[in-house]
C-alpha positions in Angstrom: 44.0 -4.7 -13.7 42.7 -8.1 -14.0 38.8 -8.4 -12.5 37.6 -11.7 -11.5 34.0 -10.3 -10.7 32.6 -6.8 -11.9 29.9 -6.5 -9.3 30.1 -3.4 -7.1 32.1 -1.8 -10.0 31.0 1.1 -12.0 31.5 1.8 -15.2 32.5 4.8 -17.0 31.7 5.6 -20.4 34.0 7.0 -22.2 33.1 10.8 -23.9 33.6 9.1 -27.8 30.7 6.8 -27.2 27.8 8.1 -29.6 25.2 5.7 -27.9 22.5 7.9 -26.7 21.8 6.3 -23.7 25.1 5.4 -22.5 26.7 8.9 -23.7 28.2 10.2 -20.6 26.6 7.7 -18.2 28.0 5.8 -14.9 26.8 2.2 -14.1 26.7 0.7 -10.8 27.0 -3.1 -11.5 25.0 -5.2 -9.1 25.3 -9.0 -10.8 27.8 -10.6 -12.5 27.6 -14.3 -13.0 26.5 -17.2 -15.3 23.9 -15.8 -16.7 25.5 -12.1 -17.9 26.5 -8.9 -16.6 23.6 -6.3 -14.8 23.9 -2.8 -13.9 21.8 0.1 -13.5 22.7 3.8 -14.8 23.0 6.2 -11.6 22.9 9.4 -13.8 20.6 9.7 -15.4 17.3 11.2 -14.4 13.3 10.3 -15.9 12.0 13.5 -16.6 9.6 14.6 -14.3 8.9 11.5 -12.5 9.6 12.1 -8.8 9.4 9.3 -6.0 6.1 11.0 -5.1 4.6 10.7 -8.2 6.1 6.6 -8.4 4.3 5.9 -5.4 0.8 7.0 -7.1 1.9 5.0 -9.5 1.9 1.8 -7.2 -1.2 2.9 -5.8 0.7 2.3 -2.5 -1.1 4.9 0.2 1.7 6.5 1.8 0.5 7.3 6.0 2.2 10.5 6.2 1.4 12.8 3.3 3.0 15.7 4.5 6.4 14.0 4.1 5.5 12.5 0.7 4.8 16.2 -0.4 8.8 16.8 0.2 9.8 14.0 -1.2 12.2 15.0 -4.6 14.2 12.2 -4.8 13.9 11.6 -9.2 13.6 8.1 -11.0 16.3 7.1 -12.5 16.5 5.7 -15.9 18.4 2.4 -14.9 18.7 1.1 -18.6 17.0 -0.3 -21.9 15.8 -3.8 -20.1 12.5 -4.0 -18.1 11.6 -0.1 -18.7 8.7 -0.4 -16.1 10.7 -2.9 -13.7 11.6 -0.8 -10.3 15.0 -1.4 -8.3 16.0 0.1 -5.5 19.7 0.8 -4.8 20.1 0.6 -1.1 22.3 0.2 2.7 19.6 -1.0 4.7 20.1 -3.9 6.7 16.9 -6.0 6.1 15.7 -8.4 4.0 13.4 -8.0 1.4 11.8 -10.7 -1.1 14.1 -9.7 -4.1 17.3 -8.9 -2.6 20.7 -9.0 -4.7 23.8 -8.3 -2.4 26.5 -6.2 -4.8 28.4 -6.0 -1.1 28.7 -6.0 2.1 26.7 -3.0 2.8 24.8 -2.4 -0.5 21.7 -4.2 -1.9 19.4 -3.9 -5.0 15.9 -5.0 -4.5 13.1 -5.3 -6.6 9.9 -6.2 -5.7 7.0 -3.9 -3.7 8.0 -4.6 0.0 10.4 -2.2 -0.1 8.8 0.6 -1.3 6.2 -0.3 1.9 9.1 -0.2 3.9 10.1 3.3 2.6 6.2 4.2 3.4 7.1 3.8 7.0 10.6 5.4 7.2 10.5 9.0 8.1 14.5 9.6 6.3 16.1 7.9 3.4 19.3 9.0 2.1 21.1 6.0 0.7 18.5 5.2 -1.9 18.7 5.4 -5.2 15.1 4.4 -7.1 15.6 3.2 -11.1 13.0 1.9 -13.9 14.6 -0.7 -16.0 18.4 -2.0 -15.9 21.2 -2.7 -18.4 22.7 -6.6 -19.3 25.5 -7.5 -21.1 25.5 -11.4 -21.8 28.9 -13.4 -20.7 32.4 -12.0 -21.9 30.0 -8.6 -24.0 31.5 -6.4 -21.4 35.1 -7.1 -21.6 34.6 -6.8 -25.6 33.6 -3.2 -25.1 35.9 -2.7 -22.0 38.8 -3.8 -24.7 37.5 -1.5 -27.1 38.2 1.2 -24.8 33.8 2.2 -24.5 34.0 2.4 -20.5 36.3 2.8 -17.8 36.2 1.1 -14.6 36.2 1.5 -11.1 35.2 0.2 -7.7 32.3 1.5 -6.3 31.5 3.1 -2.7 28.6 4.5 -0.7 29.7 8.1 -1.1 30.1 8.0 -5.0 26.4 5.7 -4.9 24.5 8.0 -2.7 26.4 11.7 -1.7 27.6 12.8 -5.2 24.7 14.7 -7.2 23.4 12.9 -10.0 24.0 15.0 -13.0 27.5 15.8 -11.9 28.7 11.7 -11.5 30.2 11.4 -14.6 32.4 14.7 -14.2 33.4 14.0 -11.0 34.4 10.4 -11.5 36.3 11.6 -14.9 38.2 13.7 -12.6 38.9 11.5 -10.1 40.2 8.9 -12.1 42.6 11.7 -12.9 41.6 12.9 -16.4 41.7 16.9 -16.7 41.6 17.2 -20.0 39.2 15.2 -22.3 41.2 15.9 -25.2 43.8 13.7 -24.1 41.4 10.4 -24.2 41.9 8.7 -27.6 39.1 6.5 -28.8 42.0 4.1 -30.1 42.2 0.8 -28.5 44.5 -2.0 -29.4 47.4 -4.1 -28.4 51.0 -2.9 -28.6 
């Protein structure tokens, strides 16, 4: 499979990489262009930092705080670059002042207005929230793809947004249509 473009692709990592961070993780790619590679890990959760607890954070007042109270959508922990930078994975169809279009119908926004547009939204289901985001400068990726660290695939709304967090990488292991992690090799090479 020869990609032209990685954005709105995730990546995979395969179960030999000993990287801490990026043991076990998926990455939603949102850029890809002169300047590197960006992505931000969907599966990973900051412990015990809610959305609720974000927005005190802010100090943005939130109008109905009855719904704020149910609010347990986690931070995610998006990657090792700009820990205490916010982005927002989303579908809506508006514009924000920091929007980056990974497709058609998904955005990744970054500055405040958004989280003031959350403020006055009573349901939000395609959101994902993340502090901090992963780079890989030009042709780093492919290195690592070569070397046989990730696997890819495209990306869709019900893989973003429907599948539980902590079960993403499982599931997408599956569904590439491994069964067994034992038949993976960590070899990589040319024949």
């Amino acid at each position: 499979m020869k990609i032209k473009n990685f954005k709105n692709y995730l990546l995979i990592s395969m179960p030999n990489n000993n990287n801490t961070l990026f043991f076990n993780s998926v990455i939603y790619i949102y850029q890809d262009d002169y300047s590197g590679i960006k992505g931000i890990i969907i599966n990973k959760k900051i412990k015990h930092l809610t959305l609720k607890k974000f927005y005190k954070k802010t100090k943005i007042t939130f109008k109905n705080k009855k719904f704020l109270n149910k609010i347990k959508k986690p931070i995610l922990l998006g990657g090792p670059i700009e820990k205490n930078k916010g982005l927002v994975i989303h579908s809506f169809k508006k514009n924000f002042l920091s929007n980056i279009y990974s497709s058609s119908s998904i955005s990744i926004t970054f500055s405040k207005d958004i989280l003031k547009y959350l403020n006055k939204k009573k349901k939000y289901k395609k959101i994902l929230i993340s502090l901090g985001y992963c780079f890989w400068e030009k042709y780093q990726l492919e290195k690592e793809i070569l070397k046989n660290n990730w696997l890819l695939m495209k990306s869709n709304h019900k893989i973003l947004f429907k599948k539980p967090i902590k079960k993403k990488w499982e599931n997408l292991i599956k569904k590439i249509g491994i069964k067994d992690l034992n038949q993976l090799t960590i070899e990589y090479g040319s024949i």
